[in-house]
C-alpha positions as CSV (number, residue, x, y, z in Angstrom):
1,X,20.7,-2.6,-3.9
2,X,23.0,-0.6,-1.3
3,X,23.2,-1.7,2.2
4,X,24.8,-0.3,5.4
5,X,27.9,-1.9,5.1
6,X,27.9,-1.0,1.3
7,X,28.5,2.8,2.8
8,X,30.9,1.5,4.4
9,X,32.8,0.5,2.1
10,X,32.5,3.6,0.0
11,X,33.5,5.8,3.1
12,X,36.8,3.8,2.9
13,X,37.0,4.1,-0.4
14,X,37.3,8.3,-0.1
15,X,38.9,8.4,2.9
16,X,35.7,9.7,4.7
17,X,37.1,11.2,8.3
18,X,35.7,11.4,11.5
19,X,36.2,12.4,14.7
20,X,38.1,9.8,17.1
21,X,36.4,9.1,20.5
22,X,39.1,8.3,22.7
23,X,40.5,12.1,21.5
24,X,37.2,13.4,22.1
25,X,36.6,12.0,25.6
26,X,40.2,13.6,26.4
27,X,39.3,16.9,25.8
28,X,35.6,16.3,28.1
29,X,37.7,15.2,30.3
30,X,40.1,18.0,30.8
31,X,36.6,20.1,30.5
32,X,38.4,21.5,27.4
33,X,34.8,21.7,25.8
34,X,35.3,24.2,23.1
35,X,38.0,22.9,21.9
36,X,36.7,19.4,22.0
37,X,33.8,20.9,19.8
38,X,36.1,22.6,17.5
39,X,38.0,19.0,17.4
40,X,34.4,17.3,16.3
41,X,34.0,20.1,13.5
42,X,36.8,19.5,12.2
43,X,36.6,16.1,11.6
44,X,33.2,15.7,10.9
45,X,32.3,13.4,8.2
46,X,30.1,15.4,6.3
47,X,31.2,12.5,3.2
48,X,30.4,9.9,4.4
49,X,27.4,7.6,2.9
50,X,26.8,5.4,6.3
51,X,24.5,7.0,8.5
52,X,26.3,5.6,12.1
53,X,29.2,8.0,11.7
54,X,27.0,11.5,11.2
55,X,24.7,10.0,13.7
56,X,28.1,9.3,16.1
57,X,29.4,13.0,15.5
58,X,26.6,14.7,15.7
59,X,25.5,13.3,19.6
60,X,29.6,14.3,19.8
61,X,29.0,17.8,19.1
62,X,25.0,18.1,20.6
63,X,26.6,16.6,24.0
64,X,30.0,18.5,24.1
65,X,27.4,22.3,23.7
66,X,25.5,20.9,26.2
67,X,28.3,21.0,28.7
68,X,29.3,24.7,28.2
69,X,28.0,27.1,30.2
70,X,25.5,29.7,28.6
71,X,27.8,32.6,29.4
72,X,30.4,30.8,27.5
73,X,28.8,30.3,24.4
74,X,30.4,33.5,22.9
75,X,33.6,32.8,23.9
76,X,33.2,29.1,22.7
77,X,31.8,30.5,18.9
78,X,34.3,33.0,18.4
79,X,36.9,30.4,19.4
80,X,35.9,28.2,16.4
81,X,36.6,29.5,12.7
82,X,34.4,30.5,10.5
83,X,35.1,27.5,8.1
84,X,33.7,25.4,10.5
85,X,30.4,27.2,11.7
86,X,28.3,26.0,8.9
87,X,28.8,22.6,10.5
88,X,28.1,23.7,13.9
89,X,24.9,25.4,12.3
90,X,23.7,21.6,10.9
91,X,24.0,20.3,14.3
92,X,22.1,22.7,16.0
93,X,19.4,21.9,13.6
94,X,19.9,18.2,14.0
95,X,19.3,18.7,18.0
96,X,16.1,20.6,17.6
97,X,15.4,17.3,15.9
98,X,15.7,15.3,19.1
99,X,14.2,17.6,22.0
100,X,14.0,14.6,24.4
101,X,17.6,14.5,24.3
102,X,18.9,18.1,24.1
103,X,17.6,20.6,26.1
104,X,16.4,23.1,23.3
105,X,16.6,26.3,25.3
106,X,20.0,25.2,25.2
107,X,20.1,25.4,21.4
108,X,17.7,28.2,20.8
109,X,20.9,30.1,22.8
110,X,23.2,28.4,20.7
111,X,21.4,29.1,17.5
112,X,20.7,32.8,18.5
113,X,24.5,33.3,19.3
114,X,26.0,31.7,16.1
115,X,23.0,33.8,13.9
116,X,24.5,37.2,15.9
117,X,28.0,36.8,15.5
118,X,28.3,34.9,12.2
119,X,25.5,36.4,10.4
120,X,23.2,34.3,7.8
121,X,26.7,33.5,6.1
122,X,26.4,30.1,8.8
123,X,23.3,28.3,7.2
124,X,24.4,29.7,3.6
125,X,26.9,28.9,1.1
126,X,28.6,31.0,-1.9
127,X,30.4,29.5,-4.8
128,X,31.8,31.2,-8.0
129,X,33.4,30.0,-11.4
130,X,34.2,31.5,-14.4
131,X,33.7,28.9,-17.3
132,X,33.9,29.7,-21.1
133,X,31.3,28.5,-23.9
134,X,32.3,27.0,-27.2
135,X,31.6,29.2,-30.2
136,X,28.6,29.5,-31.7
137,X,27.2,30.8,-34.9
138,X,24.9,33.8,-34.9
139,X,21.7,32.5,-33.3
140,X,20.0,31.2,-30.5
141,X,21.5,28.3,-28.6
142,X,20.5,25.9,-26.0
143,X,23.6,26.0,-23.6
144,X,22.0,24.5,-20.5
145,X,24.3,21.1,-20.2
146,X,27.3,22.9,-20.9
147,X,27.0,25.2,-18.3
148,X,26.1,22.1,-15.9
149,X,29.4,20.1,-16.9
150,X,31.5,22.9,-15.7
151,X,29.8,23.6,-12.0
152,X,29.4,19.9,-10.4
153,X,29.1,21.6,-7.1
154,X,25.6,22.6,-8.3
155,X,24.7,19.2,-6.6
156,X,25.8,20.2,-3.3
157,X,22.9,22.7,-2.6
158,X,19.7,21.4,-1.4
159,X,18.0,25.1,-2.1
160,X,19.3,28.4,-3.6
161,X,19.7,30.7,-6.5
162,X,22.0,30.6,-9.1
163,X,23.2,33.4,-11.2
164,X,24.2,33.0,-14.8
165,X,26.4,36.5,-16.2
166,X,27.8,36.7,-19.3
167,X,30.8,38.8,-19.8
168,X,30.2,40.5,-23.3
169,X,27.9,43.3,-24.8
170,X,27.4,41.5,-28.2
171,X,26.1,38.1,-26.9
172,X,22.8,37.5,-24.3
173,X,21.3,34.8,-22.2
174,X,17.9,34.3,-22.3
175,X,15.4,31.0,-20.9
176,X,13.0,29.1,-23.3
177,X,12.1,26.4,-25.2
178,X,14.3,23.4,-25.1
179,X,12.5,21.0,-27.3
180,X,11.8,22.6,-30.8
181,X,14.5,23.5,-32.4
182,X,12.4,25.7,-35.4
183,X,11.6,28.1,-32.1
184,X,15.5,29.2,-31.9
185,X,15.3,29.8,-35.7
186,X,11.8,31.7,-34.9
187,X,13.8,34.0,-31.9
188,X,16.7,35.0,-34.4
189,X,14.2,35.8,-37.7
190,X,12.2,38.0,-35.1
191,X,15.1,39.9,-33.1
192,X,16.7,40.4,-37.1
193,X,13.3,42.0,-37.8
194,X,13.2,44.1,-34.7
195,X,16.8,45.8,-35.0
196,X,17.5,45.9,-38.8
197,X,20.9,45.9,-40.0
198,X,20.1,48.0,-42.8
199,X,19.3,51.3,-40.3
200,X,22.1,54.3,-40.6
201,X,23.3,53.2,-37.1
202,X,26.5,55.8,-35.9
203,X,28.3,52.3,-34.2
204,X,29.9,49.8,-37.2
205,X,33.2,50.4,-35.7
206,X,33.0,46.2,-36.6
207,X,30.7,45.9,-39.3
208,X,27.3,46.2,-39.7
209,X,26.1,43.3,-36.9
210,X,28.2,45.9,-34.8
211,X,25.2,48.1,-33.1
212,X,22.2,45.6,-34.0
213,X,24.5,43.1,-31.6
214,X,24.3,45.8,-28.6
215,X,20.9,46.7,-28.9
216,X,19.8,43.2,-28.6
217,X,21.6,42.9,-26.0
218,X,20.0,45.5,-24.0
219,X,16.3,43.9,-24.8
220,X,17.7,40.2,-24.1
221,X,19.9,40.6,-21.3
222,X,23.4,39.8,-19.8
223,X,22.1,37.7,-16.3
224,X,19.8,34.7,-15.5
225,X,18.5,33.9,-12.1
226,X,17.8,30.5,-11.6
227,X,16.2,28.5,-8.9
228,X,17.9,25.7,-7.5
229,X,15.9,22.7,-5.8
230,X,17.4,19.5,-4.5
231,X,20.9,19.9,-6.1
232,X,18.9,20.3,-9.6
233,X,18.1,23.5,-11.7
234,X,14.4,24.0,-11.2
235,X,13.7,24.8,-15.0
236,X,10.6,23.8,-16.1
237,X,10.0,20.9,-18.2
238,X,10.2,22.5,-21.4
239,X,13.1,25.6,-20.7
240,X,16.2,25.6,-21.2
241,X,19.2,28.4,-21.1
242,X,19.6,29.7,-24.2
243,X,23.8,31.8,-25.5
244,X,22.1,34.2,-27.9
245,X,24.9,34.9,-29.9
246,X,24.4,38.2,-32.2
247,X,27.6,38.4,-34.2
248,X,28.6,36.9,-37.5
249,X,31.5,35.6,-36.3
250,X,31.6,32.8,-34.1
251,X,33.8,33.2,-30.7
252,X,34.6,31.8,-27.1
253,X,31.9,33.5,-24.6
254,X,33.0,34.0,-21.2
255,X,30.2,33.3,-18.2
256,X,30.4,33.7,-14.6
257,X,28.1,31.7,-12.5
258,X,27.1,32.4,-8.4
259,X,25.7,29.6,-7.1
260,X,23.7,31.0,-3.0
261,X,22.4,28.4,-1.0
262,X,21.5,26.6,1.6
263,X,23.9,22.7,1.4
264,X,22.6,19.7,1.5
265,X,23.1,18.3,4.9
């Protein structure tokens, strides 16, 4: 069982920063207090494991907006870069949490400043890869743990939408059953049946899979959008994402993946 001073350890262990005091209380004291905000962003500790040091920041940052003056607020969130606003964001959402000490007119000011001058970009992340797929023979495959092996940061989003696009008009993504396998045999005997290779097709430019391959295509797909939920595909128990490959000969398939959401905190 983990304890406090387990998180410790394993802040130490990845070099978990976090924003010095006495550095801090320099700034406040100069009444330098956007930069002493833009000094707590940037050191937040957004790693770390033990509770005390995002508890420590946080009052940092809630006390330091406190001190500026309402009419300074625009000055003060253009001041800070944009890199560091989704931060700021959290801990305006971590004061409402504690209205007996942070005046919340205060943040509702705050919060409605960030919101008009950095947009819904401040409470939302992006994230895109490219990854590649091993090849496949012609069928229907269940690619969903390979996908997941290439985009870790997956587990950083506590609620979004990710997008699955495959590069390539002879190959589709589709979502179903994960569990029998006889059902992917089923889904490439009834797509076989639906566009014939045996039809006087104009397209064979590479043989007779040629057209069939881009007509399925067409009825299947080329994008998946998938709900995310707790740093976890929500797929339900029995789906899975399937590479429906429609040529006879097997070849790397090139997918890009958007990941929108909102990040854990």
């Amino acid at each position: 069982m983990s304890n406090q001073n387990d998180d410790k350890d394993d802040d130490l262990s990845i070099n978990v920063v976090e924003p010095d005091e006495n550095e801090w209380k320099k700034f406040i004291d100069e009444m330098k207090y956007a930069r002493a905000l833009e000094y707590v962003l940037q050191n937040a500790p957004v790693r770390a494991k033990d509770p005390e040091k995002k508890k420590k920041a946080a009052q940092m940052a809630l006390s330091t907006m406190m001190k500026i003056k309402t009419s300074e607020i625009p000055q003060a969130v253009n001041s800070i870069p944009v890199a560091l606003r989704d931060t700021l964001m959290k801990y305006i959402y971590k004061g409402f949490e504690n209205p007996k000490d942070y005046s919340s007119s205060a943040l509702l000011t705050w919060h409605e400043k960030v919101l008009a001058i950095t947009g819904l970009g401040s409470i939302m992340a992006w994230f895109q890869r490219a990854i590649t797929l091993s090849p496949k023979k012609r069928g229907f495959h269940i690619v969903t743990n390979e996908i997941l092996q290439q985009i870790p940061e997956i587990n950083q989003i506590e609620i979004g939408l990710m997008n699955v696009f495959i590069q390539h008009t002879s190959a589709s993504l589709s979502i179903n059953e994960n569990a029998a396998p006889d059902v992917r045999v089923d889904m490439e005997t009834i797509f076989n049946k639906l566009v014939p290779e045996d039809n006087s097709y104009e397209h064979l430019d590479e043989g007779k899979d040629d057209m069939p391959a881009h007509a399925k295509c067409s009825l299947l797909g080329a994008s998946l959008n998938i709900p995310i939920s707790s740093g976890r595909l929500a797929l339900g128990t029995w789906q899975g994402i399937y590479l429906c490959e429609h040529r006879n000969r097997a070849r790397h398939r090139n997918i890009v993946v958007t990941i929108n959401g909102q990040p854990k905190k």
